[in-house]
N, C-alpha and C positions, 0 to 999 in steps of 0.2 A: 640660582633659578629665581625668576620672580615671582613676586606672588600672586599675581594674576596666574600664571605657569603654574605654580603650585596648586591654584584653587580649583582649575580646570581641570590637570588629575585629581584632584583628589574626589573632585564630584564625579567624573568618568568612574575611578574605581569605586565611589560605590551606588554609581548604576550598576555596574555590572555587578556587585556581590546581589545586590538586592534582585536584578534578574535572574541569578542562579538559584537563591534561597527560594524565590516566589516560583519558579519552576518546578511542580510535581515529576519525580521519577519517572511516571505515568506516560507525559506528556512529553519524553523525547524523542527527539527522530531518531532513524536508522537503526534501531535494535534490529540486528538479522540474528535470526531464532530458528533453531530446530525442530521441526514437523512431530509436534505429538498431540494423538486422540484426547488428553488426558483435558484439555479443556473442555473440549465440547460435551463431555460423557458426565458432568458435573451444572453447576447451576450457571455459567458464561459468567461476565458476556464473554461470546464467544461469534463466530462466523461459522459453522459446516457448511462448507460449499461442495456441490456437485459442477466438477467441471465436465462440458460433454463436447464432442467433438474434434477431442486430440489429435490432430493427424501425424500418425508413427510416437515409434517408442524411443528417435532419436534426443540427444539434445536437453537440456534442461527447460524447466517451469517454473517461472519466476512468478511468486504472489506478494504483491504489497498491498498496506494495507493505509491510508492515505486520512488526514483528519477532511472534514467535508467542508471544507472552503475552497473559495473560488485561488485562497493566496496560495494553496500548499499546493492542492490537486495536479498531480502529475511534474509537480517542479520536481527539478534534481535535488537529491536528498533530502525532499520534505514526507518523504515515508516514516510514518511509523515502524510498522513490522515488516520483516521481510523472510519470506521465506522461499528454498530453495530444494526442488525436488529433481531425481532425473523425468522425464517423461513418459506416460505410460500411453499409446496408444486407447481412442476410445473415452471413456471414463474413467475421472480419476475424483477421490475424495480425500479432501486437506480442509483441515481445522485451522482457523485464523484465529489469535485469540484477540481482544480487543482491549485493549488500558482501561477502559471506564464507560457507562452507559452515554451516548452522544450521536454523536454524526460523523457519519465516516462515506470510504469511497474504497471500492478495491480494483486493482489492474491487473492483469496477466500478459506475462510473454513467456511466449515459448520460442527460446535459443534452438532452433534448430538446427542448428552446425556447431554451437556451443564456443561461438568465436567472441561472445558479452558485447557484441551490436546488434542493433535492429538492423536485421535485412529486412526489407521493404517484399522484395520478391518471392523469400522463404517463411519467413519467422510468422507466430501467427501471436493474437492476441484477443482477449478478453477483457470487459468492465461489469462490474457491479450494474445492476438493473438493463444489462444486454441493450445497450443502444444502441440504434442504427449508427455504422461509421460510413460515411461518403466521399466525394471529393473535395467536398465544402469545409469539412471540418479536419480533414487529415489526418482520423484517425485521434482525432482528440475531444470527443463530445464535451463538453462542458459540466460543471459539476452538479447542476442540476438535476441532468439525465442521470448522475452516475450516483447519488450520494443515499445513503440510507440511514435510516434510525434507528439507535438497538438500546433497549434498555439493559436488564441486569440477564436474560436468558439467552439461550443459544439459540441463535438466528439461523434457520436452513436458507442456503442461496443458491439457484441453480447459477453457471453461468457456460454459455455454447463459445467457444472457439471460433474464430473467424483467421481465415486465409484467405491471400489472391491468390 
């Protein structure tokens, strides 16, 4: 091997040690986590969200919980939290918990055939601060609309359901 060859892994390896070491537990993506009150009922941070306007009890509800930049907001696997409930027609209340006081953004889908795609036709969905979705933005408001600040307490969020 050369030593150029050598010098280039070996500063590769340790970028990458030094990105995992400087990486807080806090701060990784895709923990999917099990739905419990036990956050919210304590000092947070935390999220209790009021979801309204469930349509049916089929299907699953999917809450992520998103850090609040424009780079993460709604990419594939730049979720924080995720959690996973079946759907309760109407009103439903889930506890989001949050890594650390910051900025954040939250999404909902509701699977309504439970088939893990967005049907455009069926499936409904929800964001963090209920922005208007149109044709313009396709259902993808920007994260400005959607992103909120939480310190160290537990934040009430209402958010409404939306279907075609």
């Amino acid at each position: 091997m050369t030593s150029m060859r050598k010098y280039i892994l070996g500063a590769l390896g340790a970028v990458a040690v030094t990105a995992a070491v400087s990486t807080p537990a806090s701060a990784q993506y895709r923990n999917e986590i099990r739905h419990s009150t036990a956050p919210c009922q304590g000092d947070g941070p935390a999220v209790w969200l009021q979801v309204t306007n469930v349509e049916g009890s089929g299907g699953t509800m999917r809450f992520q919980l998103y850090p609040g930049t424009e780079a993460d907001w709604l990419e594939r696997g730049r979720w924080l939290n995720r959690i996973e409930l079946p759907a309760r027609a109407g009103t439903m209340q889930v506890c989001i918990p949050v890594p650390r006081p910051g900025n954040y953004a939250i999404a909902i889908r509701h699977d309504k055939n439970n088939n893990g795609r967005t049907d455009i036709s069926s499936d409904g969905g929800g964001m963090s601060n209920n922005p208007s979705i149109n044709i313009f933005n396709l259902g993808k408001p920007g994260i400005d609309k959607t992103r909120f600040s939480i310190g160290r307490e537990v934040l009430p969020m209402r958010i409404r359901m939306r279907y075609l």
